[in-house]
MDAnalysis code that builds the backbone (N, CA, C; Angstrom):
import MDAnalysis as mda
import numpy as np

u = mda.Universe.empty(222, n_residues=74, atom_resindex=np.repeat(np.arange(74), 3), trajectory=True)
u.add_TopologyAttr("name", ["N", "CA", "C"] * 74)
u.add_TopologyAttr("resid", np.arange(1, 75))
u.add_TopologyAttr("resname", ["UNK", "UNK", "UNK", "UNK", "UNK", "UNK", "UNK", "UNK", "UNK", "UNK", "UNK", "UNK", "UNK", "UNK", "UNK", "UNK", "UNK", "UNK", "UNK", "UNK", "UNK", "UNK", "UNK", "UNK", "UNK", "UNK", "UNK", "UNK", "UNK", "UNK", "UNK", "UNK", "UNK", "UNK", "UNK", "UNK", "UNK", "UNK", "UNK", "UNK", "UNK", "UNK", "UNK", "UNK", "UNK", "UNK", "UNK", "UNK", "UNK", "UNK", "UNK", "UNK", "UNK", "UNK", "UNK", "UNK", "UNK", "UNK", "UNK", "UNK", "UNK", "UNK", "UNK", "UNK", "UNK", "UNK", "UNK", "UNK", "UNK", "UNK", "UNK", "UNK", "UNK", "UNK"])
u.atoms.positions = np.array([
    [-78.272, -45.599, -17.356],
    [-79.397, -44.770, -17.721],
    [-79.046, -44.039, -19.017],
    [-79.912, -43.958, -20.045],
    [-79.878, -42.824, -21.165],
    [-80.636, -41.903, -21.193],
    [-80.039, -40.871, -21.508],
    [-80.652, -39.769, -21.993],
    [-79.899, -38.684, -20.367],
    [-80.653, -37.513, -20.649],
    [-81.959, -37.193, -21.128],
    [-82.169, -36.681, -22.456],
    [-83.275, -37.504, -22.991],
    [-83.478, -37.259, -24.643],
    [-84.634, -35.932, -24.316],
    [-84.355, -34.991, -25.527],
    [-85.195, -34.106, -25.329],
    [-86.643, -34.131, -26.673],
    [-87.557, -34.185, -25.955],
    [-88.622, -34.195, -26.384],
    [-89.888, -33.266, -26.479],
    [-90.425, -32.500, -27.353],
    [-91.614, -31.576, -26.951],
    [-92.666, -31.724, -26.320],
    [-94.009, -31.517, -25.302],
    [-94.769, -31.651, -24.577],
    [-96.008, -32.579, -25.256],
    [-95.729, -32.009, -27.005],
    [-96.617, -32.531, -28.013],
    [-96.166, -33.968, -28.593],
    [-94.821, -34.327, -28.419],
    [-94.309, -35.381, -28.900],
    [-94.430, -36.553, -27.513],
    [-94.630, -36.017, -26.439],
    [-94.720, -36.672, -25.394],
    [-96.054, -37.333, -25.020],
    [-96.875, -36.214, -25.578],
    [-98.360, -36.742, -25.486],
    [-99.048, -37.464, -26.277],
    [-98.416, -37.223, -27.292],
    [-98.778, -38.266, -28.699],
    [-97.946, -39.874, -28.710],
    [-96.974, -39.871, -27.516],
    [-96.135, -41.116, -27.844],
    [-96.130, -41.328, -26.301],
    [-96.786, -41.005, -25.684],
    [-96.864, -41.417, -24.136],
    [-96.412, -42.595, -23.303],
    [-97.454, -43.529, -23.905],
    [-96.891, -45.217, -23.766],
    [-95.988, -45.747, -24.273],
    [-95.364, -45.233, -25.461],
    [-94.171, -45.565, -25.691],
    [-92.607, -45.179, -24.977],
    [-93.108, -43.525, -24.766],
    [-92.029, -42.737, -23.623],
    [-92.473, -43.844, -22.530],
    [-93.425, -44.345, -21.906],
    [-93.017, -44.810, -20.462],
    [-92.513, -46.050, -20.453],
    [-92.678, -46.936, -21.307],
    [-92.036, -48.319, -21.975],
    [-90.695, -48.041, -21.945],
    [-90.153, -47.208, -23.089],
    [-88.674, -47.438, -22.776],
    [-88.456, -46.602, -21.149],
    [-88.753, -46.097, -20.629],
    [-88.403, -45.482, -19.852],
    [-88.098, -46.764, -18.381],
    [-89.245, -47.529, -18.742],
    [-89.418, -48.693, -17.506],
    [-88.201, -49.775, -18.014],
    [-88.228, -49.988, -19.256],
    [-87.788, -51.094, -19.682],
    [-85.966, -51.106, -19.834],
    [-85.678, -49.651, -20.950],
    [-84.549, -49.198, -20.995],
    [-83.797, -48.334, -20.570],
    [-84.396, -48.075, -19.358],
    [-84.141, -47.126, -18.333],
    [-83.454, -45.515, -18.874],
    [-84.799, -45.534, -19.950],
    [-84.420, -44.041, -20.873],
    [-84.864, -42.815, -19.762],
    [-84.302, -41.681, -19.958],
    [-84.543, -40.650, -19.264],
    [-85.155, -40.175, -20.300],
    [-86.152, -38.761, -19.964],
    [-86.764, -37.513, -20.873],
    [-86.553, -36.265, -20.533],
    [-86.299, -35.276, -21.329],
    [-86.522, -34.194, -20.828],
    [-87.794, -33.697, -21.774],
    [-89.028, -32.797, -21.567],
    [-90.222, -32.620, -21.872],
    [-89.655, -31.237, -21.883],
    [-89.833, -30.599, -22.991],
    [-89.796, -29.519, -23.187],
    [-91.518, -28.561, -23.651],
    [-91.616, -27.552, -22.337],
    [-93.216, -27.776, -22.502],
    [-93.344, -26.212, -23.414],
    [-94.112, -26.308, -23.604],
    [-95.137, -24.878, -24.598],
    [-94.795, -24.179, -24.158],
    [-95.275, -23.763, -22.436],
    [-95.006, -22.115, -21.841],
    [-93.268, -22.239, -21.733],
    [-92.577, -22.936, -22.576],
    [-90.829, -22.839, -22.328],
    [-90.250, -23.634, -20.893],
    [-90.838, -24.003, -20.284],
    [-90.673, -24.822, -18.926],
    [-90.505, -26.145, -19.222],
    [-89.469, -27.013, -18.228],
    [-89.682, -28.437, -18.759],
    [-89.558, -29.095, -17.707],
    [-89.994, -30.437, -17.834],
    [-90.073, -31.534, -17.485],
    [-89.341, -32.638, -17.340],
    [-89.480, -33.325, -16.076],
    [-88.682, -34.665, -16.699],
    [-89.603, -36.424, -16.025],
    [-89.075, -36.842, -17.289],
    [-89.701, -38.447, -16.988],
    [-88.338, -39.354, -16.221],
    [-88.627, -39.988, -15.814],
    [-87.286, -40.500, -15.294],
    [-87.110, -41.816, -14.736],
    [-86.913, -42.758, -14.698],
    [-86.969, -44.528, -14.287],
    [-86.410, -44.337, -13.029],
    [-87.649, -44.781, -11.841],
    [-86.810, -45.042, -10.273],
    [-86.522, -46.387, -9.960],
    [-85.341, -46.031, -9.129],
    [-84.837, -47.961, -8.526],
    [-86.268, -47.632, -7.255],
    [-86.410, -48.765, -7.546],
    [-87.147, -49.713, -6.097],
    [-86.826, -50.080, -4.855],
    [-86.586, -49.715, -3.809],
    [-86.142, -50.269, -3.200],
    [-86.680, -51.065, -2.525],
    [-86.603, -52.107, -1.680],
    [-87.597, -53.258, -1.610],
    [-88.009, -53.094, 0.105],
    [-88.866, -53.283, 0.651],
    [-89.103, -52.883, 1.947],
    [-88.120, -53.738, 2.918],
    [-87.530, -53.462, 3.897],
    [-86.452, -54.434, 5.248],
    [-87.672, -55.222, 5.658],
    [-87.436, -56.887, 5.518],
    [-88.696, -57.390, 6.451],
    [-88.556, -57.086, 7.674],
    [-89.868, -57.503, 8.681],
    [-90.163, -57.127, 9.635],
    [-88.973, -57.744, 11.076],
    [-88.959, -59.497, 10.880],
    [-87.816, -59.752, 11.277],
    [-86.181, -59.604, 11.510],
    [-85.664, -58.759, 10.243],
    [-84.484, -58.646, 9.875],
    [-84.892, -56.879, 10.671],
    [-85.481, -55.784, 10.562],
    [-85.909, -54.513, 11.112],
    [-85.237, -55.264, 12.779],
    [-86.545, -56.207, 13.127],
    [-86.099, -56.065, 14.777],
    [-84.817, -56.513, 15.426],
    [-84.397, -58.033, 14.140],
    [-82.869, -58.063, 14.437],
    [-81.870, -56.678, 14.821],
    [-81.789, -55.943, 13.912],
    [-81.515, -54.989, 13.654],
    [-81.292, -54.317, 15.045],
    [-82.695, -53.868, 15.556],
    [-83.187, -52.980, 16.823],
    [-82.425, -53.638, 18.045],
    [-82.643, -55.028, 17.823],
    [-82.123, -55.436, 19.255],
    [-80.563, -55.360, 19.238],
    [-79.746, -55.450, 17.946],
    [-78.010, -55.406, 18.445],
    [-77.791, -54.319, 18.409],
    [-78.823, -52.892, 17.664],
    [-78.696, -51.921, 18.648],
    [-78.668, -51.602, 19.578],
    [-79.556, -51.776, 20.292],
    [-79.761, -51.723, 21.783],
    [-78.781, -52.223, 22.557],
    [-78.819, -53.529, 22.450],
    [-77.440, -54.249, 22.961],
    [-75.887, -53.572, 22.770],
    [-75.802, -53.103, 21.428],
    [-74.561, -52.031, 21.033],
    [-74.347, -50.856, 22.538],
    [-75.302, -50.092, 22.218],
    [-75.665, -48.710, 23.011],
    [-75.350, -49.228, 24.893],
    [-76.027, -50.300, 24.699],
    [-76.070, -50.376, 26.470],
    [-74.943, -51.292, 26.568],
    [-74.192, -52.066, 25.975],
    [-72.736, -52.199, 26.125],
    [-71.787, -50.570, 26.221],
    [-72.104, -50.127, 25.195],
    [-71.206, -48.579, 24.640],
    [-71.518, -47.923, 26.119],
    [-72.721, -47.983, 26.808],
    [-72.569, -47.051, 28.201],
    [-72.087, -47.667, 29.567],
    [-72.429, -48.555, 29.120],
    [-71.666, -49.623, 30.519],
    [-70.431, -48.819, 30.477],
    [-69.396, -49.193, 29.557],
    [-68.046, -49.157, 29.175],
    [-67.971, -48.230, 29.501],
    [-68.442, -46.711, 29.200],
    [-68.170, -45.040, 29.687],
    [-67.579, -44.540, 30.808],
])
């Protein structure tokens, strides 16, 4: 990730699509430095991709199976 580059509220609004381009593309950070002195930030998120539905219940059942082995054993 780069930055955070600091930028004014006015330079942000005038170059908008360009701040979110690199931001998506070159995973630039911003910091928005706004008028009333307060700031902002733009920032590139990872994705994370949803667990399919199959691999979720895999999941559930060697839990289960885990747990009710783990109490047997107790």
């Amino acid at each position: 990730m780069i930055g955070p580059i600091g930028i004014t509220q006015r330079q942000a609004e005038e170059h908008f699509d360009f701040i979110l381009s690199l931001t998506d593309t070159q995973r630039v950070c911003w910091r928005i430095i706004r008028e009333d002195a307060g700031s902002a930030m733009i920032t590139p998120v990872n994705e994370v991709s949803p667990i399919p539905d199959e691999i979720q219940n895999q999941v559930e059942e060697f839990q289960k199976q885990f747990f009710d082995k783990t109490n047997c054993d107790s």
